[in-house]
C-alpha positions in Angstrom: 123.0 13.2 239.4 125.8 14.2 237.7 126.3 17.3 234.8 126.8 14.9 232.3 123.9 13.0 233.1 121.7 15.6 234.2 122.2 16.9 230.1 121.3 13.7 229.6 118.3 13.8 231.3 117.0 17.2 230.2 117.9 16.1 226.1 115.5 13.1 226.7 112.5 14.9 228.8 112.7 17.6 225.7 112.6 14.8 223.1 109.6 13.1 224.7 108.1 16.7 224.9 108.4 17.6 221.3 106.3 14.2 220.7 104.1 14.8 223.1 103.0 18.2 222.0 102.6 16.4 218.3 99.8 13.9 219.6 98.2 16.8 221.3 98.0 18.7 218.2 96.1 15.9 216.8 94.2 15.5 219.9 93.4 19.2 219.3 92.3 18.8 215.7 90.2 15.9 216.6 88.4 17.9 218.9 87.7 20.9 216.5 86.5 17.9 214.5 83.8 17.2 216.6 82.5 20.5 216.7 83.3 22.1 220.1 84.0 25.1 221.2 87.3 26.8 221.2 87.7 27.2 225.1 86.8 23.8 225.9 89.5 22.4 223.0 91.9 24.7 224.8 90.7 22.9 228.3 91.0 19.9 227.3 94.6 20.4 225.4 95.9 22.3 228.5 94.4 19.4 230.8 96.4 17.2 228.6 99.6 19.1 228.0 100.3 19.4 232.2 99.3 16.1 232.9 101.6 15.1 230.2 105.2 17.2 230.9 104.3 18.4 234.7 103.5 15.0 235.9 104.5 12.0 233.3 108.3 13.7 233.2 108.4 14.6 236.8 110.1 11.6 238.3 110.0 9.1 234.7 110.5 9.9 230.9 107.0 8.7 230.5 105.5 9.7 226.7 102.2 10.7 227.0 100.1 7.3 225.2 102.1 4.8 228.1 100.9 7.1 230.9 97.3 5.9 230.7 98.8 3.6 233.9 99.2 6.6 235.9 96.1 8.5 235.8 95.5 7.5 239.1 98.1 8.9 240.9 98.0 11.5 239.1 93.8 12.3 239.7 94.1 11.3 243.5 97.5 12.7 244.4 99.1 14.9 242.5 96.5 17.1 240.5 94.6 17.5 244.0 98.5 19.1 245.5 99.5 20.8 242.6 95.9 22.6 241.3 94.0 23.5 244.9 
């Protein structure tokens, strides 16, 4: 990949991060909403925030509600490598 492209890239994968980390802050308030606890909120955000910018943007500029397709990969490949 070239510079030029490569810049490319990287203004994209920051673009689709910026809107991914708005839909989980209003995955996080919906949580508070139903009355957990702030350590599981924070799980579940956290859960959501690598699956969403270590995987999703790893090898496609994938925003975070079309990813729902990948969560197998993802549960039987990837989280097993990358967490264990």
């Amino acid at each position: 990949m070239e510079d030029k492209e490569y810049k490319q890239w990287e203004r994209q994968v920051e673009k689709v991060k910026k809107h991914n980390e708005q839909l989980l802050i209003e995955f996080q308030q919906w949580l508070k909403k139903q009355s957990l606890k702030p350590k599981t909120i924070n799980n579940h955000v956290d859960n959501m925030r690598f699956y969403a910018n270590e995987f999703l943007l790893r090898y496609d500029i994938i925003p975070i509600e079309k990813g729902t397709t990948e969560i197998g990969s993802y549960l039987g490949d990837f989280f097993i490598r990358k967490t264990s």
